[in-house]
N, C-alpha and C positions, 0 to 999 in steps of 0.2 A: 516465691515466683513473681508476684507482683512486686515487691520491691527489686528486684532485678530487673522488672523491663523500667520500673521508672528511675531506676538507676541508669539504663543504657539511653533513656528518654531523657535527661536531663545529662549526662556525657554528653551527647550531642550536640546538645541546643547550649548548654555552654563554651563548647568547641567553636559551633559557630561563633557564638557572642563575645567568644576572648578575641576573637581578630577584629570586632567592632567594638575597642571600647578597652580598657586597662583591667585585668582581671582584680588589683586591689582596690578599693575604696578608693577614687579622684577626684579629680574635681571637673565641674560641667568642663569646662575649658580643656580637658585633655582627652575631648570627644570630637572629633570631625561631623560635619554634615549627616554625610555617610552613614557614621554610625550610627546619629539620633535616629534616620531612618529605618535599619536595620531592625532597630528597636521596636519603633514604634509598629511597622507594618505586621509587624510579629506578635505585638501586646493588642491591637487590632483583631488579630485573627482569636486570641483566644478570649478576649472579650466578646466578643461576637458571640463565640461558640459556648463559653460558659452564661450567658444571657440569655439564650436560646435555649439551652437545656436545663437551666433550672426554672424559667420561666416555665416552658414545659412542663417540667413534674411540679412547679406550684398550680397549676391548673388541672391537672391530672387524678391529683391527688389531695391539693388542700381546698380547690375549688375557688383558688387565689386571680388577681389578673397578671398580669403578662407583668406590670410594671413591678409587681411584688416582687415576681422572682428576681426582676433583673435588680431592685434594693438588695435581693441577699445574696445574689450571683458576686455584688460587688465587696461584699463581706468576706466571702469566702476566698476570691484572690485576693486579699490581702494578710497586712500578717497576723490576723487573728485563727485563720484557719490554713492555708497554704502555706504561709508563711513557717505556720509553726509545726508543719509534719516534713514541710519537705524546705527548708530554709534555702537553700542552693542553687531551688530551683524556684525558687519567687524571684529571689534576689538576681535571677539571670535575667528572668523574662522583664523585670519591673526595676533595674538600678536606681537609684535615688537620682544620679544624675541627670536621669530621662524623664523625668516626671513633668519638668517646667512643660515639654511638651505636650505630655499628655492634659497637663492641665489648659495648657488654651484651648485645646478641642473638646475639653469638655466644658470652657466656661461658653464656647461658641453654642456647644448645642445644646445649654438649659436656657440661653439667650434666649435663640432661634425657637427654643419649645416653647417659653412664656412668652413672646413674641404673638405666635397661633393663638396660645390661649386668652391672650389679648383680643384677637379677631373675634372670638366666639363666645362672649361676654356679651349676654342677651339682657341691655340694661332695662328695657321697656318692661318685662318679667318681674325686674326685681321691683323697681318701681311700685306693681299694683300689688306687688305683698309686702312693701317694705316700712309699713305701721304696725300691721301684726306678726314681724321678723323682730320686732325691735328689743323687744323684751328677752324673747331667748339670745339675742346677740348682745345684748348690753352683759346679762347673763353668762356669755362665752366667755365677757371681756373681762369682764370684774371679779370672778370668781378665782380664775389665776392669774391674776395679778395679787389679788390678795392672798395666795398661796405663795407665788413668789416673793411677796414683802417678807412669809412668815419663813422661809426655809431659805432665804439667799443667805441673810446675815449666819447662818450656821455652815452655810458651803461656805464662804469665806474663808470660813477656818480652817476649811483643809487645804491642804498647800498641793497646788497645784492644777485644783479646779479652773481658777480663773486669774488672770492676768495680776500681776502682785501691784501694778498701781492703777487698776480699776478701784472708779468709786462705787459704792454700796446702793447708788442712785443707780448706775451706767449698770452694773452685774442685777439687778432687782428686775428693770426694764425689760433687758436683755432675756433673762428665764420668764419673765410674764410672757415675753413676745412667743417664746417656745410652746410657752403651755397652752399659752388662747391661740395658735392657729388650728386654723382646720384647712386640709387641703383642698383646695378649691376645685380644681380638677380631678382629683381622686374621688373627693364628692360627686361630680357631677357624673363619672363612671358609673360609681356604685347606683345613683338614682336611675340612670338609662337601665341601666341591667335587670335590675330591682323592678323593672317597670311602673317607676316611681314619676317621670318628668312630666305628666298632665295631673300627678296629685295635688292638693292642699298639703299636703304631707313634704312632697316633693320639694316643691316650688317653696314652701317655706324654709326650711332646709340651706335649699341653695341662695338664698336670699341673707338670712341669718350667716351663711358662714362666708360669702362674697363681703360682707358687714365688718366680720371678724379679720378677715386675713387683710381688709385693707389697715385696718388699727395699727394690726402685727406689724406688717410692712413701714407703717407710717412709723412703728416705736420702733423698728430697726433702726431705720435711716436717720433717728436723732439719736439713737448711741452711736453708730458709726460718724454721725458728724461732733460728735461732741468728746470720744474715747480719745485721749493719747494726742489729739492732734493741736489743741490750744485755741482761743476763742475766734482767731482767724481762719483757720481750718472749718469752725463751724458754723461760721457766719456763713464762706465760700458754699459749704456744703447745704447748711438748710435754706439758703436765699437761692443757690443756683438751682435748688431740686425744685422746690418751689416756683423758680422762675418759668423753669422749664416745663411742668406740669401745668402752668397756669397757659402760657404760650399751646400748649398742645391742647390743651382742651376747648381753650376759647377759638382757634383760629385752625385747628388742624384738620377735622373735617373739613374745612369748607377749600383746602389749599391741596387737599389729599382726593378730593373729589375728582379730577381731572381724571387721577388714574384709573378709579373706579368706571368713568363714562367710555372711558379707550378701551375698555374690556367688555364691555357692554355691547359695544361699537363692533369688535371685532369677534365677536363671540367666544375668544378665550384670552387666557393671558400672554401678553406678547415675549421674546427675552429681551428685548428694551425696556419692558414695565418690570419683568423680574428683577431688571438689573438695578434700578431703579431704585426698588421697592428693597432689595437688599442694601443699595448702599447708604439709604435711611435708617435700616436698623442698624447698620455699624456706627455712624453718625452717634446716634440716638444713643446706643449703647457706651459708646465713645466719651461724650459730655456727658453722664451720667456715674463712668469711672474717673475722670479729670476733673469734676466740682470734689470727689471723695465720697459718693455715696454705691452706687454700683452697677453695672451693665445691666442687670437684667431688670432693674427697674426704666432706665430709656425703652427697652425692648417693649415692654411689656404698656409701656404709657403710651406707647405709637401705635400698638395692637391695637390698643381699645378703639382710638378713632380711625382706623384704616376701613376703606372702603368695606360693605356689606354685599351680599348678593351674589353673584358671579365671582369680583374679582377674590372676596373670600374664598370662595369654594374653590375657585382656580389655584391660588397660595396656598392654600392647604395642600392640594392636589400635590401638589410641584416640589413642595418642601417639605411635610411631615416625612414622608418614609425616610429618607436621609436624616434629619433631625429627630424623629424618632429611635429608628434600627440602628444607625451609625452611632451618631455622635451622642446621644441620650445616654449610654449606655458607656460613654468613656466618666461622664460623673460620676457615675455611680462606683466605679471602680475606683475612680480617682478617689471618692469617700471612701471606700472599702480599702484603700493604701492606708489612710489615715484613720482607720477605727483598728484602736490595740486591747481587742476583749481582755486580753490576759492584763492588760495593769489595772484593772479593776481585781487584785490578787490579794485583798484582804477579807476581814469576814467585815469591815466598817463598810468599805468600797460599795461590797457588794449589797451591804443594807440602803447604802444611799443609793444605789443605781437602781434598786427593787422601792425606794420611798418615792423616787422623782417619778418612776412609774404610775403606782397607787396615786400618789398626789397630781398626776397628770390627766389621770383617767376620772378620778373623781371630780375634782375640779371644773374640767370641762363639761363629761357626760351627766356627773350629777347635777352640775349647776342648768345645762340645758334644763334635763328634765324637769325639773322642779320649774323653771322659769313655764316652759309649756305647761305645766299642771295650772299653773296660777293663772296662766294666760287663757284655761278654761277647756285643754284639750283631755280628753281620756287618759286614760293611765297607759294604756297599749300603743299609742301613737305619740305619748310625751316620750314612753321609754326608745319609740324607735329614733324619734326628732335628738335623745341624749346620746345613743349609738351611731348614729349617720355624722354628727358633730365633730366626734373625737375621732377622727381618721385624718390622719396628720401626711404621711405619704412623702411625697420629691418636695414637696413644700419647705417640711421639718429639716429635709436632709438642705436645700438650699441652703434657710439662714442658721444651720449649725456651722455649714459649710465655709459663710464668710464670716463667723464668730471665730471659728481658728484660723482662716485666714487674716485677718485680721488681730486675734492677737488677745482678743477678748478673752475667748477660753481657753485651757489647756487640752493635751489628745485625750485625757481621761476622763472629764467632762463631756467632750464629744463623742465620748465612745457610748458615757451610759445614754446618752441624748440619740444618738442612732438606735440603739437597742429600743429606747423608749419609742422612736419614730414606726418601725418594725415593726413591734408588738401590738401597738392602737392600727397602724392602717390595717393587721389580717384581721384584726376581732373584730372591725370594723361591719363589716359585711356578715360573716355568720353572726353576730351578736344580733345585728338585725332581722334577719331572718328569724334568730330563737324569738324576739321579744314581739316582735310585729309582722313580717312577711308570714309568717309557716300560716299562720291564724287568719289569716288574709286573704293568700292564696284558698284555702280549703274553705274560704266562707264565698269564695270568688269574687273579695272586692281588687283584687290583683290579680293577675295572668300570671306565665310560666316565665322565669327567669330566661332572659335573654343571654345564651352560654354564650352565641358569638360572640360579643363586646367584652367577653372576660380575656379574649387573646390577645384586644392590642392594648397597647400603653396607654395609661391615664397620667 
């Protein structure tokens, strides 16, 4: 019975879609406007809808936030799951030839997201904890990288991981930078919830892993200027990121303040300063993909210095829900086109996608903890500081994201690297709660979990 209505539910919707588009395999060019449309406003709608609903039952049931489900909402439209029960009808709603689109709106709205999370980077915080951060962060950093030095040169070997003239420098970098992040935002979630953000616990935390993912970031941007493109590519790349970074931090505030006082002034945000204020971050994002390194690091360099106060909380106001509900959630699918669980289809595969795991989670979470043991903290507050750590989230899936876009790694590599990405952010949060919250709560150094913030996106 069910395969009959989703038989007469996929008739349909390819009936439409053959008049928008060549029912065999073509090429982008033998698509009209029109049709991209057709497409797109359609793969919209079920985005939407499958984000929404599995986001849902991950909070219902796993006790997940909102952003978890919509990571494996976008797994599941693609073809590791839809794909592979119902081929006919993935391949109608999601053609390959439509993706270019799908992918600019979802490069616009992880821009536009690290963009926010730029604004809300409370540097003053990190500051007064960031000499006893140091150790568990150096710890985040060193731990997998030296884990990466030991298992790259054995990925190497298998054909198809990574790029066949990548060097063993640029593929070593590349998997450290995977394993030492931690997601910054997904962190800073889980601490609000946790009723963690006025702790010692807290606050080091998010200090320690702001610490780490700037590293990550940083080792991105010198394999992406240094991979495939020749020493003039990476001159352009690490002299213009640099240049630009340095320009924004030195002079950006104090150039960017006008806007901040005209909001101030007018008591909200005008659409003259919205306009404004976005056509900075196209800019921004703009010279940041034409030196060769990538949009969402402009985005994200212009957040940090953009006015505080008002005209933050106005920007937020004006732009999250769209950037979050909307366009957040074309990434994730767009990652979910390109993660193919099934060629991970040997018993090797699937040892290395179950080793990069263990070695991810160790790595990280062990090397925290032990770093806060040394550093002098309890056993129960080091174990929760090694659990809070390893929650990897939108972060992992970004730079897995421009690793195969770029060319770095192969879809099999990225597929066990999303799996890996998935399995650290949910255990993230219940792992805390077994090692540190549960004992917390019932001694009442910590209050009741805050369930509201588990609905919206981190």
């Amino acid at each position: 019975m069910a395969e009959g209505v989703i038989d007469s539910i996929w008739s349909t919707v390819g009936g439409v879609l053959s008049a928008h588009g060549p029912a065999a395999p073509a090429a982008a060019a033998s698509y009209t406007p029109g049709d991209f449309s057709v497409h797109f406003f359609l793969q919209l709608a079920v985005i939407l809808l499958a984000c929404r609903v599995v986001g849902w039952a991950g909070k219902k049931f796993l006790g997940q936030p909102q952003v978890v489900g919509e990571m494996i909402a976008g797994v599941i439209l693609g073809p590791s799951l839809l794909g592979l029960l119902f081929p006919g009808l993935q391949g109608a709603i999601f053609p390959k030839e439509t993706r270019s689109v799908l992918y600019a709106g979802s490069q616009l709205g992880v821009g536009l997201y690290m963009f926010l999370v730029g604004t809300t980077l409370q540097l003053d915080k990190f500051k007064s904890k960031a000499k006893s951060a140091m150790s568990v962060s150096f710890a985040g950093i060193a731990a997998p990288f030296l884990i990466a030095f030991l298992i790259t040169p054995f990925l190497l070997g298998v054909p198809g991981l990574f790029a066949k003239d990548i060097s063993p420098a640029n593929a070593t970098l590349f998997m450290g930078a995977c394993i030492a992040l931690t997601a910054f935002p997904m962190l800073a979630r889980i601490i609000n919830e946790r009723g963690l953000a006025d702790t010692s616990l807290g606050t080091l935390s998010l200090t320690a892993g702001a610490f780490d993912d700037a590293v990550s970031w940083c080792v991105l941007a010198v394999v992406l200027a240094t991979f495939g493109g020749g020493p003039g590519v990476a001159v352009l790349a690490i002299g213009g990121g640099l240049a630009y970074a340095a320009f924004i931090v030195l002079f950006g505030q104090r150039l960017l303040a006008p806007l901040g006082r005209a909001v101030e002034r007018a008591g909200e945000m005008s659409v003259t300063v919205l306009a404004i204020t976005l056509m900075l971050f196209c800019m921004s994002a703009f010279l940041m993909d034409a030196v060769g390194i990538h949009a969402i690091f402009g985005g994200f360099i212009l957040g940090v210095v953009m006015p505080r106060g008002l005209f933050a909380e106005q920007l937020k106001k004006k732009i999250e829900p769209l950037a979050v509900v909307l366009l957040l959630p074309m990434f994730f699918t767009y990652s979910g086109l390109n993660t193919r669980l099934d060629m991970v289809n040997s018993p090797m595969l699937l040892l290395i996608a179950l080793g990069i795991l263990a070695a991810s989670i160790l790595a990280k979470g062990g090397a925290c903890y032990l770093a806060a043991r040394i550093a002098g903290e309890d056993n129960r507050t080091a174990l929760g500081i090694g659990a809070l750590m390893n929650s990897r989230g939108l972060m992992e899936l970004i730079i897995i994201n421009i690793g195969l876009q770029k060319g770095i790694i192969g879809p099999t590599l990225f597929s066990m690297l999303v799996l890996m990405a998935i399995v650290t952010t949910m255990m993230a949060g219940p792992l805390f709660e077994l090692v540190y919250g549960r004992d917390a709560r019932a001694s009442g150094e910590l209050g009741a979990i805050d369930g509201g913030l588990a609905a919206e996106p981190a």
